[in-house]
N, C-alpha and C positions, 0 to 999 in steps of 0.2 A: 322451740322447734329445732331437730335436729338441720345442721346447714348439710348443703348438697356435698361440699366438699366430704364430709364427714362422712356420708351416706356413700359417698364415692369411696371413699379411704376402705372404711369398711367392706366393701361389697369386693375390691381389689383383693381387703385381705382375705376372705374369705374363700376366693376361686385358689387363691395360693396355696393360703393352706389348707384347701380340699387337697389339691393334685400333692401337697407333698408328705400328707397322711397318709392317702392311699398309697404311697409308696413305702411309706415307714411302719404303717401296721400290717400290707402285708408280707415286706419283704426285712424289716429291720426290727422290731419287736421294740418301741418305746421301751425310756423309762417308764418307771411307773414311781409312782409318788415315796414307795418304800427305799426306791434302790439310792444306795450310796452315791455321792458327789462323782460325779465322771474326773474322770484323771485325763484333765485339759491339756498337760504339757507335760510331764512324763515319769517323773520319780516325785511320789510323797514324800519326802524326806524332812528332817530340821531344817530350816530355812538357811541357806550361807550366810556367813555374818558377811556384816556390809561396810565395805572401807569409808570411814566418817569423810574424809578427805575428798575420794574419788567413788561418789555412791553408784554409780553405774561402773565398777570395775566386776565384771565378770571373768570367771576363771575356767579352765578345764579340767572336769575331775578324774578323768577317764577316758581312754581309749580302747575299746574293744574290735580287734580284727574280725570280720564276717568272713571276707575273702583276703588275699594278700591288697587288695587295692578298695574294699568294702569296709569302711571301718561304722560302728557304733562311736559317737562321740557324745561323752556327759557335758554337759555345761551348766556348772554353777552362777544361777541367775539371777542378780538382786532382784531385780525388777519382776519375774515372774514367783521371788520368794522361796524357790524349788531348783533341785535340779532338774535340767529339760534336755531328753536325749534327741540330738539330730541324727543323722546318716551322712557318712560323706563317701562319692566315689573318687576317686585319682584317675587321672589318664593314665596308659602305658608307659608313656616317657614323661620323666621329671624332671627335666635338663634346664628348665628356667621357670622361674615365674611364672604364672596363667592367670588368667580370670578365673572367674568365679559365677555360675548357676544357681539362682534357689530357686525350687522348683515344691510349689505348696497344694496341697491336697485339697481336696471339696470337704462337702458339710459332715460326711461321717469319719472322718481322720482319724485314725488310730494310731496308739502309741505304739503296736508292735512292729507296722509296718508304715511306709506310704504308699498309697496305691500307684502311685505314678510308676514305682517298681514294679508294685504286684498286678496292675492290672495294664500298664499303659507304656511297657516297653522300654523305661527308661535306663536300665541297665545295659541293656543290648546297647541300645542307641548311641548311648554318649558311652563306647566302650572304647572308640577311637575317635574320642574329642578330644584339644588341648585342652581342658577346662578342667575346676574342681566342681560336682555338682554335690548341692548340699539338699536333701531334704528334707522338710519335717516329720517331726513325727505329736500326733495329739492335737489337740485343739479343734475339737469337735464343735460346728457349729459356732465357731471364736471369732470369723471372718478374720483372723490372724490382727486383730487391732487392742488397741488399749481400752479396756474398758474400766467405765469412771467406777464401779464398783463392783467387788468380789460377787459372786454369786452361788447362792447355796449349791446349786446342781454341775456348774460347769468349773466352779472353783475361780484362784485368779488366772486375769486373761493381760498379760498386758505385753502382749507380743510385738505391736510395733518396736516397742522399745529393745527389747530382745534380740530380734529378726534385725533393727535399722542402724542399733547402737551399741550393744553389747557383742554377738554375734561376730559380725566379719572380720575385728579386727584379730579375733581369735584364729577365726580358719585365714585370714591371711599370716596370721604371725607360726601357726602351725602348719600349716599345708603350704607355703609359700605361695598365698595368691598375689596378685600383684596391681588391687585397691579396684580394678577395672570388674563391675556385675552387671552380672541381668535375672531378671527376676519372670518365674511364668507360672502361672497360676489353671487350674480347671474349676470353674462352678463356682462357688463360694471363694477359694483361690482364687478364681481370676479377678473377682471383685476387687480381694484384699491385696493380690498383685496393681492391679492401679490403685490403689489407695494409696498403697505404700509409695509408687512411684510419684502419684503427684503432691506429696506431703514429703516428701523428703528428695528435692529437686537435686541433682547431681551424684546422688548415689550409684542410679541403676543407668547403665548405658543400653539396656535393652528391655522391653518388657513384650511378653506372652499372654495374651488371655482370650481364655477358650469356653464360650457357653457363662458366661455369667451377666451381672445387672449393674450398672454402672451408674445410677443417679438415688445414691441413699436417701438422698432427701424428699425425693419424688413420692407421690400418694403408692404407685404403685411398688416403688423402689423400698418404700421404709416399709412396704406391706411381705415383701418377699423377704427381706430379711427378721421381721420381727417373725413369720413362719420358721424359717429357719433353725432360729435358736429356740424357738418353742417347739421342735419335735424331738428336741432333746430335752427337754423339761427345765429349760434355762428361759429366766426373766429378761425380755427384750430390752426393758427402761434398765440394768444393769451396764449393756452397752454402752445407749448413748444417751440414757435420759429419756424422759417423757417424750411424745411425738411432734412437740415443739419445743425442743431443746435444740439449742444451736450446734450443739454436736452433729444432729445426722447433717444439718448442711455443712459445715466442717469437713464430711468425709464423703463429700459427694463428690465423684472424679468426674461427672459432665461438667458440672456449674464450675471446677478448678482444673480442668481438660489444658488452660493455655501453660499450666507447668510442666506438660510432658512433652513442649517441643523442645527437639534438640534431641529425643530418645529416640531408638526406634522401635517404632510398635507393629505390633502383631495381632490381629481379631479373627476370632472364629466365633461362627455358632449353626446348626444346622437348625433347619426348620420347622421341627417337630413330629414331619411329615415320615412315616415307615421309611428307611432307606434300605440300603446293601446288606447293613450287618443286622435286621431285622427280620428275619428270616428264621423257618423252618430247621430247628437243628441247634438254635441259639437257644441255652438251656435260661437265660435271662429276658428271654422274647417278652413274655409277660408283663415284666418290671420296665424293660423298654417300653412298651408302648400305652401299658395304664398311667405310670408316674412319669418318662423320659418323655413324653411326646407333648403332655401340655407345660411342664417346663421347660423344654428348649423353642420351645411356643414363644414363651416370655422370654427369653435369653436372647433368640432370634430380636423379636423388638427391642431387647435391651443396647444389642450390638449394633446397629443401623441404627440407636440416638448416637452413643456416642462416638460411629464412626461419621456420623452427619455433620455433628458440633464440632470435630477434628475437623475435618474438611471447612466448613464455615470457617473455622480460626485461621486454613493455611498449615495446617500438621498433616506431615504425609505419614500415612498408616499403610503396609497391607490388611487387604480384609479378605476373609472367603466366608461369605455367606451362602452355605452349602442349600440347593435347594429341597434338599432332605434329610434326615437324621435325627434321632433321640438323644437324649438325654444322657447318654451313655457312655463307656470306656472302650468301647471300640472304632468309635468316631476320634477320642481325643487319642488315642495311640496314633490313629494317623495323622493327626494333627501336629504332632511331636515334628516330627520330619520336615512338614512344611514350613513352621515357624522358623527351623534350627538357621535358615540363611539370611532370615531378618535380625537372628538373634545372636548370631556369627559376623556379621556386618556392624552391629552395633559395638559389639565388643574387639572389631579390629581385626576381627580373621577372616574376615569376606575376600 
């Protein structure tokens, strides 16, 4: 006999991933079983070879200007096998050392852009911040984590390592950051922003995260993200392993929530409920309110665990648990602004 737990699990996954199909067949057009491996992180290329000595030595292969202060950066990645292009913006003034922002995309992340530029203002915003803000590019549906195995469709994933180890000390040795990050995340992002954060304790001095689900291991947690990488036509057990595999509690930031004290954090998620930017006029109204509104459903509940569990440990967070809002990039743009003074304080410029 099937156990309840099971029947539970299942019946979770199944509302998930209704609300996140209807979004992706009718607004994102699946793979389909023909098409080629998605381009996870960013240039196919020969793999760089790898220092016997120092095997996580990554290099820079590349610099390309977008604006005088918008560069294209390649980074040669053992650990992802590839090179993987980031985005970096500069401030106006370059007179000392700064921190450093990475700021990571949701579940459709493309290698061209990130949307936090293209949809969520992030250029403007941080146009007159002292900071380097770096963001990614690729890793669709990757939850920006290492997974225990390559996968046919979504290719290798092993971004923690990339993103926690390889990575910063490049943009600090090039960009002269100065070792001090914060890290912020939307959707899938946000998740993989607390992951990162509570798996690699004194990295980030600040984290952001906006609309996403924060207990991997949970019935309902391992049901939203095994939807996730399945509407990209990526195998879930690639991640973390089967649904009792000690992985997903490993990457579960409720159950290891006591490593982000000391950081400052940031939570959003709005309600599901039509808000302001849901309206007559909005050429995405549709996609907001069939797919947006029963995922930030779940987000919304996913936020109030673990701003609860915070609060029960004694971790002071802001929260704004908006009593309206989809699923959408015109919620998290304004989001942007409101974190920026939790995320400014964390990093010493409050």
């Amino acid at each position: 006999m099937v156990s309840r737990r099971r029947v539970r699990r299942r019946l979770a996954g199944a509302l998930v991933s209704a609300a996140l199909l209807v979004g992706v067949v009718t607004f994102e057009a699946p793979l389909s079983i023909a098409d080629p491996p998605v381009d996870s992180g960013s240039n196919e290329e020969a793999p760089p070879s790898v220092d016997p000595v120092h095997p996580l030595y990554a290099t820079v292969r590349d610099v390309q200007p977008i604006t005088d202060r918008w560069l294209t950066v390649s980074v040669a990645s053992p650990a992802m096998g590839r090179t993987v292009d980031v985005q970096v913006l500069l401030p106006e003034h370059r007179d000392a050392p700064r921190p450093t922002v990475y700021m990571l995309d949701g579940r459709s992340a493309a290698v061209e852009v990130n949307n936090w530029t293209d949809k969520g203002g992030a250029g403007q915003f941080f146009a007159d911040k002292p900071v380097n803000v770096v963001f990614t590019l690729g890793g669709p549906a990757s939850y920006y984590t290492d997974w225990l195995h390559a996968d046919p469709k979504l290719g290798t994933n092993r971004w923690e390592t990339f993103l926690t180890r390889e990575l910063p000390p490049l943009i600090d040795a090039r960009f002269e950051g100065n070792g001090v990050n914060a890290v912020s995340g939307v959707s899938m992002g946000a998740e993989a922003a607390m992951m990162l954060a509570t798996r690699n304790p004194g990295l980030y001095r600040a984290v952001a995260a906006h609309s996403g689900c924060y207990a991997m291991s949970s019935e309902f947690g391992q049901a939203q993200a095994r939807a996730v990488v399945g509407t990209f036509g990526g195998d879930p057990d690639n991640m973390f392993g089967p649904s009792d595999d000690p992985q997903w509690a490993a990457h579960d930031v409720v159950s290891h929530a006591g490593a982000l004290r000391g950081d400052a954090i940031y939570l959003s998620s709005g309600s599901g409920l039509p808000g302001e930017h849901d309206v007559t006029g909005n050429p995405d109204l549709r996609q907001a309110i069939l797919f947006g509104g029963p995922i930030e459903a779940g987000a919304s509940m996913c936020t109030a665990q673990l701003a609860a569990r915070l609060a029960q440990l004694g971790i002071p967070a802001t929260v704004n648990m908006r009593p309206t809002g989809t699923h959408s990039w015109p919620y998290w743009a304004d989001e942007l602004p409101r974190s920026w003074p939790t995320l400014a304080a964390g990093l010493g410029l409050g």
